[in-house]
PAMARZA-161701 format. One record per atom (N, C-alpha, C): atom name; residue number from 1; x, y, z. Coordinates in steps of 0.2 Angstrom, whole numbers, always signed. Each point is the difference from the previous one (the first is absolute). Layout:
BEGIN
R/CA/NUM/X/Y/Z
...
END
This chain:
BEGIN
R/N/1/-191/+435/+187
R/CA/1/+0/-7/-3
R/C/1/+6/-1/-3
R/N/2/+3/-6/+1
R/CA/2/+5/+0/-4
R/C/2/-1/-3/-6
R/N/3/+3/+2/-4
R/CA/3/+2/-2/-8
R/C/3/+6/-3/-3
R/N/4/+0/-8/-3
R/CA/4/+4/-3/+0
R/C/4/+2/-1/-9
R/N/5/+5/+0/-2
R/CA/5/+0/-3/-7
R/C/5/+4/-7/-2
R/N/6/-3/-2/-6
R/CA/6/+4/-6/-1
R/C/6/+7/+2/+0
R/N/7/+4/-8/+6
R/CA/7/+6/+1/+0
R/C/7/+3/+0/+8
R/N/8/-5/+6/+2
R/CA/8/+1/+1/+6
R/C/8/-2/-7/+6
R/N/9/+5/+3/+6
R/CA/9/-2/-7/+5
R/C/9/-3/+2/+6
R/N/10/-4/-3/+0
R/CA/10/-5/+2/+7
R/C/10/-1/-4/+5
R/N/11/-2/+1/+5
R/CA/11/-1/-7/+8
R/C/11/-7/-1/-1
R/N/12/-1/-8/+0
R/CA/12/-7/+0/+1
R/C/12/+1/-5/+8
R/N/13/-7/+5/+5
R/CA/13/+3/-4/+4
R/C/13/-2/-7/+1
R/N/14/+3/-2/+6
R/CA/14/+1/-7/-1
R/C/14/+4/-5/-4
R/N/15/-1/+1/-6
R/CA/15/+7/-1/-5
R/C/15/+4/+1/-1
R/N/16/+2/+6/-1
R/CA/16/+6/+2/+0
R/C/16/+0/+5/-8
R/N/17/+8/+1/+0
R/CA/17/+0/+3/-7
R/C/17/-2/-1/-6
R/N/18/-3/+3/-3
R/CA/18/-2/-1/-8
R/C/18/+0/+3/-4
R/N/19/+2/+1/-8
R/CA/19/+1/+3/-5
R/C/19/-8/+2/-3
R/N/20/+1/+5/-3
R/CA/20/-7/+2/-2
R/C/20/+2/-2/-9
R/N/21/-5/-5/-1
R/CA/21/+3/-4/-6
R/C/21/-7/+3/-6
R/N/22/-3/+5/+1
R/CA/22/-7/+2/-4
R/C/22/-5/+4/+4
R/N/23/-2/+5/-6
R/CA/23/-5/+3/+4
R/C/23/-5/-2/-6
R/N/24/-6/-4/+2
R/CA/24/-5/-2/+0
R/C/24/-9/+3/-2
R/N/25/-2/+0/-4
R/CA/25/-9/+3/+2
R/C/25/-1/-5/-4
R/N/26/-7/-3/+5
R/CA/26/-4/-5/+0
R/C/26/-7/+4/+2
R/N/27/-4/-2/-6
R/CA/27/-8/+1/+3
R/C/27/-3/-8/+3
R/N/28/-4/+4/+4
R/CA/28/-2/-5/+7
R/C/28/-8/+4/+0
R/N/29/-4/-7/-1
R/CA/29/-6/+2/+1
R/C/29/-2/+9/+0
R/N/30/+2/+4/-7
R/CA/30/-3/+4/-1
R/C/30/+4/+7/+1
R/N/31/+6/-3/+3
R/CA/31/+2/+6/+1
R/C/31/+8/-1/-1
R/N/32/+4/+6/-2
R/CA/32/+8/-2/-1
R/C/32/+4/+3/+4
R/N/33/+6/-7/+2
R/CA/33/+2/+2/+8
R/C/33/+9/-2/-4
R/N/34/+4/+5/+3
R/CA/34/+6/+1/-1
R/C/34/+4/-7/+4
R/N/35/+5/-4/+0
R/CA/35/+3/-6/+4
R/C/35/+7/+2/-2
R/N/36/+5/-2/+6
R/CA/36/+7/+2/+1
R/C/36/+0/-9/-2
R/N/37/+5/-5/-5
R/CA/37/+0/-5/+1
R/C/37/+8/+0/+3
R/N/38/-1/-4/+6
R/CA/38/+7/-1/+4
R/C/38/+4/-8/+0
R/N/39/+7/-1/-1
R/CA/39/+2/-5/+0
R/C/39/+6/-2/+8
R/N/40/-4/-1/+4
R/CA/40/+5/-2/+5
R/C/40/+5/-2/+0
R/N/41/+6/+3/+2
R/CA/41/+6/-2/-3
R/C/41/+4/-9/+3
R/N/42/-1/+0/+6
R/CA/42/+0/-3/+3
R/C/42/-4/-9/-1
R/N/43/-6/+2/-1
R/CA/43/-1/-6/+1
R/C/43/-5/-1/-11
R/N/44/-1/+5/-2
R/CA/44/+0/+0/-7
R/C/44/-9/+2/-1
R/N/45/-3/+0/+5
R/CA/45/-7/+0/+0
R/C/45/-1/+6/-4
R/N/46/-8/-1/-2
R/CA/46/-1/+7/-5
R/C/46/-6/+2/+5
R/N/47/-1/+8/+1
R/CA/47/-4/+3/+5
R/C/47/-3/+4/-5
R/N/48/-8/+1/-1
R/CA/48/-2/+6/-3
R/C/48/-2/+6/+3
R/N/49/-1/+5/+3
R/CA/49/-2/+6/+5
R/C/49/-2/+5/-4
R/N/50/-7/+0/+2
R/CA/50/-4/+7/-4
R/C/50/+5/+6/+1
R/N/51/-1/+5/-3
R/CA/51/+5/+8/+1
R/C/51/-3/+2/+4
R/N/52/-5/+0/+1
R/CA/52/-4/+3/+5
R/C/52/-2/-2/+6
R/N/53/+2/-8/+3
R/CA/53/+0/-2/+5
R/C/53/+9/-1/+4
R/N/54/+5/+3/-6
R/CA/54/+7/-2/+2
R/C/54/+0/+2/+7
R/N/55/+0/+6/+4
R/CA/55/+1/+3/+5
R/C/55/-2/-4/+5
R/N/56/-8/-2/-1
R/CA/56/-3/-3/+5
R/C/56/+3/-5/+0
R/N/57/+4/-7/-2
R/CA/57/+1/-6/-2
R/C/57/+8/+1/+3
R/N/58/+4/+7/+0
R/CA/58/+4/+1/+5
R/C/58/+4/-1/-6
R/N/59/+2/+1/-9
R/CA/59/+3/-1/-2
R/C/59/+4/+8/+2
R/N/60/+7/-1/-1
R/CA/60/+4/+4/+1
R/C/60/+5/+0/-3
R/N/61/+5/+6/-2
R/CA/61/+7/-1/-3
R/C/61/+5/-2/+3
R/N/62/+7/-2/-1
R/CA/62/+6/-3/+4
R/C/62/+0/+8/+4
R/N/63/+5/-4/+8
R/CA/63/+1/+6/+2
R/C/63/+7/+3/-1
R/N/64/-1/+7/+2
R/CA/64/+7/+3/-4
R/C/64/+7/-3/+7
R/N/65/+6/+2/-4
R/CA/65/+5/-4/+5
R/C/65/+1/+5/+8
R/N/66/-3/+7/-1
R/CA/66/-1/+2/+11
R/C/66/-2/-4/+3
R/N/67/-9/-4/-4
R/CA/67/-4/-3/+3
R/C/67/+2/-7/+2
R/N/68/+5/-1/-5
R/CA/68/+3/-7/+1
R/C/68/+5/+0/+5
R/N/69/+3/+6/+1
R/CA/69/+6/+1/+6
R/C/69/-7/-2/+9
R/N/70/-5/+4/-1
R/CA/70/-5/+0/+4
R/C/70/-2/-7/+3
R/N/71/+1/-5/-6
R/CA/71/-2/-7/+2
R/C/71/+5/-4/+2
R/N/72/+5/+2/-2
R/CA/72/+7/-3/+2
R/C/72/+0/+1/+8
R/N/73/-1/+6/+2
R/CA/73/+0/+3/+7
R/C/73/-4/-4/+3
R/N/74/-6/-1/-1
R/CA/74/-5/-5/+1
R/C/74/+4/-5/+4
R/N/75/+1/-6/-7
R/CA/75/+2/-2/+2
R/C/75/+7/-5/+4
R/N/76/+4/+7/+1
R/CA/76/+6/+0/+5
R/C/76/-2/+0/+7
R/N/77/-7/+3/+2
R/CA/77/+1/+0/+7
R/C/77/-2/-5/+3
R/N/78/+2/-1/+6
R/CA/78/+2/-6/+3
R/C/78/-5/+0/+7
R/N/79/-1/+5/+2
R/CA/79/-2/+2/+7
R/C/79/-7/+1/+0
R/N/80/-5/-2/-1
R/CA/80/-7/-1/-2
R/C/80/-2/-6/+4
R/N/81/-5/+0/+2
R/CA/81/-4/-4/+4
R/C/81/-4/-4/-3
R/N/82/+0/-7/-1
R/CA/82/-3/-5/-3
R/C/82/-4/-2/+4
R/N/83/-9/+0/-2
R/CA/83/-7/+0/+3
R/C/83/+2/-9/+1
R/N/84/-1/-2/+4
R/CA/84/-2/-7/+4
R/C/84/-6/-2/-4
R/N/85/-2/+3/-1
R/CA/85/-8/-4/-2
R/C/85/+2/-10/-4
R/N/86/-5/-1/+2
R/CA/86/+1/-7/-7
R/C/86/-1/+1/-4
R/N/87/+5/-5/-3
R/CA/87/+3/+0/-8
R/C/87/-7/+1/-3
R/N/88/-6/-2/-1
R/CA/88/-5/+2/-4
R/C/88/-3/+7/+0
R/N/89/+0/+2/+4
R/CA/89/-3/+9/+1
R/C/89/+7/+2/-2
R/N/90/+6/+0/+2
R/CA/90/+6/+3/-4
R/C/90/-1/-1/-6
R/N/91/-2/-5/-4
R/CA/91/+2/-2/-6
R/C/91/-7/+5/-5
R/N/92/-6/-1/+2
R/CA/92/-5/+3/-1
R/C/92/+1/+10/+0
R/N/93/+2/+2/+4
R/CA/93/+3/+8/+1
R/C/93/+8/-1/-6
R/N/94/+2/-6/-2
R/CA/94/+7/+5/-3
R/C/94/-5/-2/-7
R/N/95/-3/-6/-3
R/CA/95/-4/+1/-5
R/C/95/-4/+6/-3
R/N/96/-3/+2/+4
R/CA/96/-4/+8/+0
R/C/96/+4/+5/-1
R/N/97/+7/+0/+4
R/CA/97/+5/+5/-3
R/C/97/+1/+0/-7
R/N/98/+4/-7/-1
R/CA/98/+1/-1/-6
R/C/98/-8/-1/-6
R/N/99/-3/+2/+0
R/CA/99/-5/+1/-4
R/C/99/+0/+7/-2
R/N/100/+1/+4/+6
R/CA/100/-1/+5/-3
R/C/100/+6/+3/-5
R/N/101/+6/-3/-2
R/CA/101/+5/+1/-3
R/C/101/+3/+7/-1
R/N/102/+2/+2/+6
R/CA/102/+3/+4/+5
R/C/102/+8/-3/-1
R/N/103/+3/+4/-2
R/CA/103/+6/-4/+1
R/C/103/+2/+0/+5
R/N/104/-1/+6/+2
R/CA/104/+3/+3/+7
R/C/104/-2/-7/+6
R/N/105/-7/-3/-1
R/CA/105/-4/-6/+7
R/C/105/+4/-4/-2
R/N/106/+0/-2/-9
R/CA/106/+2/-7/-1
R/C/106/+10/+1/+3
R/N/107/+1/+3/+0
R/CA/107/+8/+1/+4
R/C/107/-2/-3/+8
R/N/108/-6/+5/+2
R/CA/108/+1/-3/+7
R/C/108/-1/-7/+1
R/N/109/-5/-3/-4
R/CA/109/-1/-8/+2
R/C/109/+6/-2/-2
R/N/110/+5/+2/-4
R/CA/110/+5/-6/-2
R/C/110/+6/+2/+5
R/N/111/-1/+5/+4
R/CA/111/+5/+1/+7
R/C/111/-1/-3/+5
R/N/112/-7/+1/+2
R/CA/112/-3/-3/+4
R/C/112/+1/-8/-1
R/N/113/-5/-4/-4
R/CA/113/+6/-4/+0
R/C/113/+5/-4/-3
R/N/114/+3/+4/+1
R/CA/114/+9/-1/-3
R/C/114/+2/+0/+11
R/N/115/-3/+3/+0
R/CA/115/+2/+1/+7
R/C/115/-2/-4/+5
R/N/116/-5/-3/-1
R/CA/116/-3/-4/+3
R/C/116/+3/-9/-2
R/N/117/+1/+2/-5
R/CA/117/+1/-9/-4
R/C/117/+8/-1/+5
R/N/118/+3/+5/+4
R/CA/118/+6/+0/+4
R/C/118/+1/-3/+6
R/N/119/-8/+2/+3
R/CA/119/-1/-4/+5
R/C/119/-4/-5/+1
R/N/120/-2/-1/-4
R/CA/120/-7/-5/-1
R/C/120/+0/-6/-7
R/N/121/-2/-7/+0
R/CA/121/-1/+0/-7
R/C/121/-7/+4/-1
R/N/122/-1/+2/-7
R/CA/122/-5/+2/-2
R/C/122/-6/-7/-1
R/N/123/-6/+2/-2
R/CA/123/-3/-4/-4
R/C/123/-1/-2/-6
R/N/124/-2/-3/-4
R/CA/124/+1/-1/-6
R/C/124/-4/+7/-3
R/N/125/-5/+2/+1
R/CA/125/-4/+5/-2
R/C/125/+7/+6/+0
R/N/126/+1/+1/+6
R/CA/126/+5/+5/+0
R/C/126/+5/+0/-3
R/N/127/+4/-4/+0
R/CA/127/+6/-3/-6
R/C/127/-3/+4/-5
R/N/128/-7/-4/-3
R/CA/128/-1/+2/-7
R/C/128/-3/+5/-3
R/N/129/-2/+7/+8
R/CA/129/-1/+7/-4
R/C/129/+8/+2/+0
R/N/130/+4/-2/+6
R/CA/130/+7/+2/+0
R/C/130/+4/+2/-8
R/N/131/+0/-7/-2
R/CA/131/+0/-1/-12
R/C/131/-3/+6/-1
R/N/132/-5/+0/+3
R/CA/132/-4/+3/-5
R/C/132/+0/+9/+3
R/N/133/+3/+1/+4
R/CA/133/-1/+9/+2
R/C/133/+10/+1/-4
R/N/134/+1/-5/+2
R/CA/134/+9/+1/-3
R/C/134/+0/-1/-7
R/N/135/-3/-4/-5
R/CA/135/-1/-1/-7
R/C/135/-5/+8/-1
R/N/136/-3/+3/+3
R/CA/136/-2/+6/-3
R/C/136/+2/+6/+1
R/N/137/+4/+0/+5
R/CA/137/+4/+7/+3
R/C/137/+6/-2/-6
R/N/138/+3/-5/-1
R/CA/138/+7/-1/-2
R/C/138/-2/+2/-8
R/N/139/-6/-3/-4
R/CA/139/+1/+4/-7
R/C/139/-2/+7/+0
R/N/140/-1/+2/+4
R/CA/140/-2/+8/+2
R/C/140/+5/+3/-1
R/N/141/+5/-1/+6
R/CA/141/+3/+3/+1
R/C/141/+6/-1/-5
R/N/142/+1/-6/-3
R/CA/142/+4/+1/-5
R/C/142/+0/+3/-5
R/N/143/-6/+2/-2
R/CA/143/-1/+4/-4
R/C/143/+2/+7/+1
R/N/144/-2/+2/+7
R/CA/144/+0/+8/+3
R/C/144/+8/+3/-1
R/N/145/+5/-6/+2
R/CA/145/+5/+1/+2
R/C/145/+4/-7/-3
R/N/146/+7/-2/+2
R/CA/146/+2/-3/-4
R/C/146/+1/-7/+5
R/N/147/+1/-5/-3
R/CA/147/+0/-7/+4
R/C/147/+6/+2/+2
R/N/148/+7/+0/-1
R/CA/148/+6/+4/+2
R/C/148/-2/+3/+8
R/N/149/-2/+6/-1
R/CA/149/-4/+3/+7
R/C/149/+0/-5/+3
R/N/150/-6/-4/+1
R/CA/150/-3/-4/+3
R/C/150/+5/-5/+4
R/N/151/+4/-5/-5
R/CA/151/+4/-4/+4
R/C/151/+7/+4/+4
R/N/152/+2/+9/-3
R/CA/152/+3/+2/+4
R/C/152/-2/+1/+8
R/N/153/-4/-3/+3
R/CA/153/-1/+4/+8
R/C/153/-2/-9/+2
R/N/154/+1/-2/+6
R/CA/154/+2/-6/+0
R/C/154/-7/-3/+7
R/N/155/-2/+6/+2
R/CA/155/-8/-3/+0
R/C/155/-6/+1/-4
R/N/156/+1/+2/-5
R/CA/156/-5/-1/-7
R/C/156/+3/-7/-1
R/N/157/+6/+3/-3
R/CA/157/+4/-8/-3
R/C/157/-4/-6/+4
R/N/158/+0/-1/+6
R/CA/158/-2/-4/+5
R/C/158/-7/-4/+0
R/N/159/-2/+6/-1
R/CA/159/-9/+2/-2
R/C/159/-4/-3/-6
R/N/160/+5/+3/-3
R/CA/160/+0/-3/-8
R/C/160/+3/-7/-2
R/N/161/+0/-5/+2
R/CA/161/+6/-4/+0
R/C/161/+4/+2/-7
R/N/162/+4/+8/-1
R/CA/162/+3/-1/-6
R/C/162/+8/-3/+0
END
């Protein structure tokens, strides 16, 4: 189980980053339950997470910067084969990934399409997991590693619109 302290920043998925702004005990119908309270950095929302449900619920620490060289790799390659399916069954399968707050998926959907927005226009739904997989790899990874990094390689850069 991991163990978080105020202060620290953790991935809640879907969301994105967030600061652990309190650690919490609330009794609830009879019994006392320990709460991570979270402030998404991003969007400013406050998230409460029993301590005891955080693992299942997929909260997570930042990743360290190997793991962030891993996703950058991700996302460099070029030579991957994009499923034809329609845009609704694609869009439903990168959702899923991105639910499970993997950074490692949510990389693949924002290659995929990044890669596909090349040849194709997107849809508006795709467009707007595209925001939303590149809005939550990018505060990651800025964190992991430094923004510097990032706009130094010029398919991130690209990627990124930094």
């Amino acid at each position: 189980m991991v163990e978080f302290k105020v202060g620290d920043n953790a991935v809640y998925p879907g969301h994105g980053v967030g600061e652990i702004t309190a650690i919490e005990t609330k009794e609830m119908m009879g019994t006392t339950l320990t709460f991570y309270s979270i402030k998404i950095l991003e969007s400013g929302m406050k998230i409460m997470v029993p301590e005891s449900k955080a693992k299942s619920v997929g909260l997570r620490p930042i990743i360290s910067k190997e793991e962030a060289g891993k996703v950058l790799d991700i996302l460099r390659e070029k030579e991957i084969k994009i499923d034809n399916q329609t845009w609704n069954r694609r869009y439903r399968e990168y959702m899923e990934k991105i639910k499970t707050g993997s950074v490692y998926e949510i990389a693949e959907v924002l290659r995929d399409l990044f890669l596909l927005k090349v040849d194709k226009e997107l849809s508006f739904g795709e467009r707007k997991m595209l925001d939303t997989a590149r809005n939550l790899l990018l505060s990651e990874l800025s964190l992991a590693t430094s923004r510097e990094e990032l706009s130094a390689q010029d398919e991130v850069k690209a990627i990124f619109e930094l």
